[in-house]
C-alpha positions as CSV (number, residue, x, y, z in Angstrom):
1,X,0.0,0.0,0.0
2,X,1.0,3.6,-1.1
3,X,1.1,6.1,1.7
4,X,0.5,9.2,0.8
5,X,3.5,11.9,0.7
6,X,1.8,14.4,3.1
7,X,3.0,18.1,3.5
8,X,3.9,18.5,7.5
9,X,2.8,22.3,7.5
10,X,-0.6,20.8,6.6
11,X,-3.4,22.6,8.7
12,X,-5.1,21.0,11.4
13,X,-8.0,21.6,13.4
14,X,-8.1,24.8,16.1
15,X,-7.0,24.1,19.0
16,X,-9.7,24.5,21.8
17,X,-10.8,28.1,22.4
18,X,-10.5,28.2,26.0
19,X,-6.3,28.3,25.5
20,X,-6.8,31.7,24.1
21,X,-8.2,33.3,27.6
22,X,-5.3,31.7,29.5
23,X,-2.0,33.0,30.5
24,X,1.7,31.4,31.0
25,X,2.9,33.4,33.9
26,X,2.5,30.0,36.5
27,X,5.4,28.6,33.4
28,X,6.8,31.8,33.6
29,X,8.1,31.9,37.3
30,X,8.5,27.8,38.0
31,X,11.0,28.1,35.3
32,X,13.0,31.1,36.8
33,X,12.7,29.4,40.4
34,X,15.7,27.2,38.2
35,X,17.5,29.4,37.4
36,X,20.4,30.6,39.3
37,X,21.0,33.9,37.9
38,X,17.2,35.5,38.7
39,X,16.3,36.0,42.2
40,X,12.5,34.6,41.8
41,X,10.2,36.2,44.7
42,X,7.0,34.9,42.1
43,X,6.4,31.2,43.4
44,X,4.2,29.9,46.1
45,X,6.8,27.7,47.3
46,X,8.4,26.1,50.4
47,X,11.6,26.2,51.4
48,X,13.5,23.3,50.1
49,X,16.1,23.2,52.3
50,X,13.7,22.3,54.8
51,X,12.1,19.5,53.4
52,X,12.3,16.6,56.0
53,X,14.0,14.3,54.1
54,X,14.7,11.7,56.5
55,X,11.4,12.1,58.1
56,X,10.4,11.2,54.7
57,X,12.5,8.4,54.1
58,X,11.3,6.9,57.2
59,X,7.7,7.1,56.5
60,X,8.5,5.6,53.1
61,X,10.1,2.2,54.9
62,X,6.8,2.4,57.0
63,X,4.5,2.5,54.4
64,X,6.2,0.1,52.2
65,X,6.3,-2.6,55.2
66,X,2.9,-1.9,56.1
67,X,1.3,-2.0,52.3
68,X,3.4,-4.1,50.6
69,X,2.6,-4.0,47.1
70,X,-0.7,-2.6,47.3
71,X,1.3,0.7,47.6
72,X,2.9,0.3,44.2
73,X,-0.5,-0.6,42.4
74,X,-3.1,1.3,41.4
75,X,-6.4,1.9,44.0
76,X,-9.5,3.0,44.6
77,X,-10.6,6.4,43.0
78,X,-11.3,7.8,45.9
79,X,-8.2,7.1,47.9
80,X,-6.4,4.9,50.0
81,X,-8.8,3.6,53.0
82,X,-7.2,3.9,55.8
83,X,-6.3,7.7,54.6
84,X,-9.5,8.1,54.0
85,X,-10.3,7.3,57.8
86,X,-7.9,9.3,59.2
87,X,-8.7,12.4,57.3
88,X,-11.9,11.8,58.6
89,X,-11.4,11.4,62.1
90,X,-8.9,14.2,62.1
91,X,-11.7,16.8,60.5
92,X,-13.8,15.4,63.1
93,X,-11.6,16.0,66.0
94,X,-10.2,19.7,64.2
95,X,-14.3,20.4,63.7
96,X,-16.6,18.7,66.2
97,X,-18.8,17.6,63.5
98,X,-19.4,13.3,62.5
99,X,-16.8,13.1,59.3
100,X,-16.6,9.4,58.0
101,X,-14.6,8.1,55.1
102,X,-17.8,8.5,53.1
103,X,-17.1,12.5,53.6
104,X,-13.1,12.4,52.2
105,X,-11.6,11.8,48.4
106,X,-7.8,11.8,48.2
107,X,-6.7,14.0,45.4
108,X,-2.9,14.3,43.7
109,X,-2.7,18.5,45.4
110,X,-5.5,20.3,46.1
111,X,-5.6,21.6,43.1
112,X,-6.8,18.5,41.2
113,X,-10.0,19.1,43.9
114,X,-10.4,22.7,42.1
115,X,-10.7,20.8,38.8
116,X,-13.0,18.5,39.7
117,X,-15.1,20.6,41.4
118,X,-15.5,22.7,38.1
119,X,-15.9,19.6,36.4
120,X,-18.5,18.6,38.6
121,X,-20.8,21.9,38.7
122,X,-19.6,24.1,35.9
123,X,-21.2,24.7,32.4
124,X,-20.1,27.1,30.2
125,X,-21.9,30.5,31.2
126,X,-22.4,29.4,34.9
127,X,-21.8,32.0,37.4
128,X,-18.6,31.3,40.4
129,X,-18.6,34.0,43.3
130,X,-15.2,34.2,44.2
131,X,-13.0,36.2,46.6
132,X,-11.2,39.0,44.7
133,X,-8.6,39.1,43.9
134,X,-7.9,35.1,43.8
135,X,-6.0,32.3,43.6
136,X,-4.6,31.8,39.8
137,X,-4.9,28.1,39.8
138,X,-8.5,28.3,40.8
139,X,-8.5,30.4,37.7
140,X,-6.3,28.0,35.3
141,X,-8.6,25.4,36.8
142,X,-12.0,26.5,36.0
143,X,-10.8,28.8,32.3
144,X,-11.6,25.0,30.2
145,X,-15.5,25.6,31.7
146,X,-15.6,29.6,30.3
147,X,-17.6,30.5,33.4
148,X,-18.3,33.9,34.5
149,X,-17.9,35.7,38.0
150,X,-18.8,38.1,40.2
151,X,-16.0,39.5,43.4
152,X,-16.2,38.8,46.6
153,X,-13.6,41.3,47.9
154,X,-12.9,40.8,51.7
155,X,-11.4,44.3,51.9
156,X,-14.6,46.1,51.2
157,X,-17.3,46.9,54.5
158,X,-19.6,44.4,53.2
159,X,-18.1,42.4,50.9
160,X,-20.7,39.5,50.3
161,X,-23.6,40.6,47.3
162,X,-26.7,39.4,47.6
163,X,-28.2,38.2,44.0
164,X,-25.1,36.8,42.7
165,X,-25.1,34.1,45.1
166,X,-28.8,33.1,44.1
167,X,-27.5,32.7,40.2
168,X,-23.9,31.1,41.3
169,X,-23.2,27.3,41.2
170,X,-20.6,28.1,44.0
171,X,-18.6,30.4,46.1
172,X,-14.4,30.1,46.4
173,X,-12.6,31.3,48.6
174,X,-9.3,31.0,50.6
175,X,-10.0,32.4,54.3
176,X,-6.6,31.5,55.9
177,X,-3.6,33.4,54.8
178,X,-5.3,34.4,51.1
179,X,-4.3,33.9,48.1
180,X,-2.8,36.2,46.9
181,X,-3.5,39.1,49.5
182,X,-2.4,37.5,52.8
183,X,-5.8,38.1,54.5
184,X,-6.8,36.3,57.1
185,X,-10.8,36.7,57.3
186,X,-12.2,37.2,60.3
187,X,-14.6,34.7,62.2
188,X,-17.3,36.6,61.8
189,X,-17.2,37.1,58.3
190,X,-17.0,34.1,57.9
191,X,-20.3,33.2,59.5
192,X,-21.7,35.9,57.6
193,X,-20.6,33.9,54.5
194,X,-21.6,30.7,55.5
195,X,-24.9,32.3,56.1
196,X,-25.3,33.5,53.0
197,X,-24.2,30.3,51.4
198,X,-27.1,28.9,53.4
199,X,-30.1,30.9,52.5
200,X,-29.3,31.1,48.7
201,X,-28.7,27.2,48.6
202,X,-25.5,27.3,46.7
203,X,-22.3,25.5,47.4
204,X,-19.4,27.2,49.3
205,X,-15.8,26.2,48.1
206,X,-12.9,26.5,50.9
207,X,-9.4,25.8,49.9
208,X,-6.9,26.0,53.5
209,X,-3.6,25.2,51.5
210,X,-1.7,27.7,54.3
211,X,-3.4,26.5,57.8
212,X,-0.2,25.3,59.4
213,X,1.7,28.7,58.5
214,X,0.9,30.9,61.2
215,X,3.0,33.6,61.8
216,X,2.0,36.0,64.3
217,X,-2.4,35.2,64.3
218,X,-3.6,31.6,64.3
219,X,-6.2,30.7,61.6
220,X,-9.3,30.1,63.8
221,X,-12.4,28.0,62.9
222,X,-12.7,26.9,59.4
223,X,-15.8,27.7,57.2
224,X,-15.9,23.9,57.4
225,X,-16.1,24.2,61.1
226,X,-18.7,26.6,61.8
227,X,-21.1,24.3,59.4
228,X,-20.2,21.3,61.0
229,X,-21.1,22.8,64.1
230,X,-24.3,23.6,62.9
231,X,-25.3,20.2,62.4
232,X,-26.8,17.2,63.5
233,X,-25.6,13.5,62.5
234,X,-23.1,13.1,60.0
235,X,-21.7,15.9,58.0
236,X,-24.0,16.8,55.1
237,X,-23.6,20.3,54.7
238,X,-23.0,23.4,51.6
239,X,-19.1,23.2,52.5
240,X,-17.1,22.0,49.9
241,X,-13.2,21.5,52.3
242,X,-9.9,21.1,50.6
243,X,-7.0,20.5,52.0
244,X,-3.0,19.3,51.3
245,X,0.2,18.6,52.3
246,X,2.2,20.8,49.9
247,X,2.8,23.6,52.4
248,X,2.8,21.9,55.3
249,X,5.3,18.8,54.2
250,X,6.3,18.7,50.6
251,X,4.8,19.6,47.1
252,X,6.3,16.3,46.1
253,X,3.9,14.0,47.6
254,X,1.1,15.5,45.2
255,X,-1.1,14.8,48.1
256,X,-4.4,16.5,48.7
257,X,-8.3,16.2,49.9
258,X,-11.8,16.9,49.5
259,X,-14.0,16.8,52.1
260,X,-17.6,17.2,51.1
261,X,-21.1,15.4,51.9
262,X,-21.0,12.0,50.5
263,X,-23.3,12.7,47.4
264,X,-20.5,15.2,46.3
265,X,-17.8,13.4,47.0
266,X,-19.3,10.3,44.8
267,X,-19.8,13.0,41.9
268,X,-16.2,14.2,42.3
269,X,-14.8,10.7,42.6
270,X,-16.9,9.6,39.2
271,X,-14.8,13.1,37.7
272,X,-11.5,11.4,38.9
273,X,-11.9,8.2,37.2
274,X,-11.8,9.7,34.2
275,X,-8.5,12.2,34.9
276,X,-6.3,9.9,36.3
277,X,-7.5,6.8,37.7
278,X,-6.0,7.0,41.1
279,X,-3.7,9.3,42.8
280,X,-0.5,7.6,43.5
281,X,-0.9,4.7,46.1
282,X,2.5,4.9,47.2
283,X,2.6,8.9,48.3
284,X,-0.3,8.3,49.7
285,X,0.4,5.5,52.2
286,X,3.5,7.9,52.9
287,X,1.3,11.0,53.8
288,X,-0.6,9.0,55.8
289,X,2.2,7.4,57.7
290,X,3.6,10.9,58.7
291,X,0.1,12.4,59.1
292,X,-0.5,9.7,62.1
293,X,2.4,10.7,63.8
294,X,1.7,14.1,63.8
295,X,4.6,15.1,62.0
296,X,3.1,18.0,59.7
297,X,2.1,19.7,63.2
298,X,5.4,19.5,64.7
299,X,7.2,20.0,61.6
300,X,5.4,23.5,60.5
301,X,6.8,24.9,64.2
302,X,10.1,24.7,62.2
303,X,9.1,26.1,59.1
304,X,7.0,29.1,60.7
305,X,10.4,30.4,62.9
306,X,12.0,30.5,59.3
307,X,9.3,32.3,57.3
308,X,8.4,34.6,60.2
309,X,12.0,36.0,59.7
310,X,11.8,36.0,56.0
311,X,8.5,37.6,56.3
312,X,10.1,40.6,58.3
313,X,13.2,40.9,55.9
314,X,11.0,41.2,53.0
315,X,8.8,43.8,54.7
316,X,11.7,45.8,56.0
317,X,13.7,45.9,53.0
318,X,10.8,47.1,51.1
319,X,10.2,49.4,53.5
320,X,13.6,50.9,52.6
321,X,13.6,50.6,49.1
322,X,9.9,50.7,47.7
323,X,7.4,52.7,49.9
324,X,7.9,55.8,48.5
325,X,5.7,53.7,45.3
326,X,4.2,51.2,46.5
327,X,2.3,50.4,50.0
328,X,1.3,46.9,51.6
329,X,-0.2,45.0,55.2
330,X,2.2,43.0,57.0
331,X,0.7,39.2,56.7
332,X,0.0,37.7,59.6
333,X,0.3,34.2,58.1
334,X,0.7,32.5,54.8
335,X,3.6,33.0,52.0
336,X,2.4,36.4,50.4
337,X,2.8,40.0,50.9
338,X,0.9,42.0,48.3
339,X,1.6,45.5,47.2
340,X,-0.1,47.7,45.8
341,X,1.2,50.9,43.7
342,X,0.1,54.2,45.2
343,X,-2.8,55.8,43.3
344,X,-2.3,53.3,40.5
345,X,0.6,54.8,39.4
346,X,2.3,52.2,38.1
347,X,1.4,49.3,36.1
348,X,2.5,46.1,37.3
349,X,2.2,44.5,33.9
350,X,4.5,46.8,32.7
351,X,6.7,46.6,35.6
352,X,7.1,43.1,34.9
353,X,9.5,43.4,31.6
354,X,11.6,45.7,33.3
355,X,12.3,43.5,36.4
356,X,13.1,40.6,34.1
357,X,15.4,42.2,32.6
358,X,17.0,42.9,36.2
359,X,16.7,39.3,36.7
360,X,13.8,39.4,39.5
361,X,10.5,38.3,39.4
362,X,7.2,38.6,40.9
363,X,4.2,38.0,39.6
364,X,1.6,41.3,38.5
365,X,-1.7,41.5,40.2
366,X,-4.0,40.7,36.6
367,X,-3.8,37.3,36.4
368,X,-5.3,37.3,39.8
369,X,-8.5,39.2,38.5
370,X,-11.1,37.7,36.3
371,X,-11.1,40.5,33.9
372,X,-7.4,40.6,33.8
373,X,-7.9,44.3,34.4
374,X,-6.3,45.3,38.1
375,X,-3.0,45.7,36.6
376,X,-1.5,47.9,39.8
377,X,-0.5,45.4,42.3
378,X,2.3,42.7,42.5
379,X,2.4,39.2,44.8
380,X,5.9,38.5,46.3
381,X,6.6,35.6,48.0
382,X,9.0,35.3,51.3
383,X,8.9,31.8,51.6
384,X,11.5,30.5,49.2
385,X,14.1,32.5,49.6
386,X,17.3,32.8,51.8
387,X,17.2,36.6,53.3
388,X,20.1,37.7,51.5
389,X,18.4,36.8,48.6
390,X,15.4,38.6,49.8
391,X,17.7,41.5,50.3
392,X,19.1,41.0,46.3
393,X,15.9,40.7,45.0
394,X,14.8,44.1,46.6
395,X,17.4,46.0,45.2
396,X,16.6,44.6,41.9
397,X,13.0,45.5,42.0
398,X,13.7,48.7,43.2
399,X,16.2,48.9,40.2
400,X,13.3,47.9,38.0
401,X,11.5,50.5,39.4
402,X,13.3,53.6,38.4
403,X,14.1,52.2,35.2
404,X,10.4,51.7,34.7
405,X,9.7,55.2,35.6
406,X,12.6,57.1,33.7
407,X,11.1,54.8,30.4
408,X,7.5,56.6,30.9
């Protein structure tokens, strides 16, 4: 049989239109976190050098000799058991509220539990409430379903609408530590939320990737919590819960949760089959071998000492070097200090090229927003970085800075 002599440049169909809307800064600043020559304040990530690796390998030996090869195989879609369990009777102990394993699905990060839930409840068109500005892989997540929002912005007097919520299919947001702003939301707002969530009959998404990095507040009662609270019998509630090891231990293990009412949790799971069959067995049976000894608890009292001080060198430094532009909260918690310009004067976007070409990075305050149109804030992160390099990067920004502003 003759095969055809095909041109390569022949055309092919469009690729989906969804890729258009979507951005490649999250690329952008995991590729210059490797490289040596650009001081990257953009990521939202640990400290390396205080991953517990031998912690690690220890729990590994565990697992192994307690799973066998059932940790090398692939599971159940919604998790390994016994993780499942103690997820549950940890949530129950954390909230006071009846959590089984019928109430948990294991996820690989948290953000796979963003996914699904847009899988789950999205259609094209469909409205999300979300905090403003947000989290850009919520964002990333939910771009494939084209949905539209409205803000929930924590910094206004009474930041929760009213009809919105009647139209939404759900409510996001990230009360601990936010991301990216650094808030921590007070207990009452969050009742107020919750209350809200309650009356218009809509589901309430809370993601608690930073709970264990407390600085100088502790996070309080979950959303979660105060629902449970409210309830009688096993957990049934509007809360959608997701939490994960990536801040509090590693990235690495790709381990994360949902905890939902079971119906919700069977929906998500049915999602899951089809993205990836099961998250990894093995990391699994590891997380869960240093979540029952506590270790994440006692581990974070390390990590908080060393981003407390990183914290306060990248607040002070900026204090020396950029206040005269730009002004900012100290967080009390979390991995963020946002900045905002004074009276909009400078575009962050813009910003941006010039402190590449310093060899810094950050990441500009539009891909945060839905419309893409706050372009006058920037997110650093003080987590990551030695202080010296705090310090460097600093300097650089503020080089970027003047550079930007003698270019105008």
């Amino acid at each position: 049989m003759t095969i055809p002599n095909r041109d390569i440049s022949t055309r092919r169909p469009d690729l989906a239109r969804w890729l258009g809307s979507t951005n490649d800064i999250t690329q952008q600043f995991l590729a210059f976190g490797g490289r040596p020559d650009v001081v990257s304040l953009a990521g939202g990530l640990p400290a390396a050098e205080l991953y517990p690796i031998a912690a690690i390998q220890a729990a590994t030996e565990r697992a192994l000799t307690r799973h066998g090869t059932a940790a090398l195989e692939y599971g159940a879609v919604a998790g390994l058991q016994d993780l499942r369990e103690h997820l549950a009777a940890r949530i129950s102990q954390e909230t006071g509220g009846q959590f089984t394993a019928e109430n948990v699905l294991v996820t690989t990060g948290s953000l796979q539990g963003l996914s699904l839930v847009g899988t789950v409840l999205l259609d094209e068109g469909d409205l999300v409430v979300a905090q403003s500005p947000t989290y850009l892989g919520a964002l990333d997540a939910w771009r494939p379903r084209q949905p539209t929002y409205a803000k929930l912005d924590w910094t206004l007097p009474d930041p929760i609408p009213d009809d919105p919520f009647r139209r939404a299919k759900f409510v996001y947001t990230v009360p601990n530590y936010s991301n990216p702003t650094g808030i921590l939301v007070s207990q009452e707002s969050r009742a107020a939320l919750l209350d809200k969530v309650v009356e218009t009959g809509t589901w309430l998404v809370e993601d608690d990737p930073y709970q264990t990095i407390a600085l100088d507040e502790p996070p309080g009662r979950s959303i979660l919590a105060l629902c449970a609270a409210r309830a009688r019998g096993p957990y049934a509630g509007p809360v959608i819960y997701l939490g994960t090891v990536s801040k509090s231990l590693v990235p690495g293990l790709r381990c994360g949760w949902v905890i939902a009412e079971p119906g919700m949790i069977q929906a998500l799971a049915l999602a899951k089959q089809a993205s990836d069959m099961s998250s990894s067995m093995l990391t699994q049976a590891i997380t869960l071998a240093l979540l029952e000894d506590g270790f994440d608890r006692t581990h974070a009292q390390t990590t908080t000492a060393t981003y407390r001080e990183r914290r306060d060198v990248l607040c002070d430094e900026a204090a020396l070097r950029l206040a005269e532009w730009f002004e900012w909260d100290k967080p009390v918690g979390g991995m963020f200090l946002w900045m905002r310009a004074r009276n909009n004067a400078i575009d962050t976007d813009e910003l941006y090229r010039f402190a590449v070409e310093k060899k810094v990075a950050f990441v500009p305050s539009s891909v945060f927003d839905f419309d893409g149109q706050d372009r006058f804030a920037m997110r650093l992160n003080f987590t990551r970085s030695h202080p010296d390099l705090i310090r460097e990067g600093v300097r650089r920004l503020e080089a970027a800075v003047l550079k930007y502003l003698a270019a105008r």
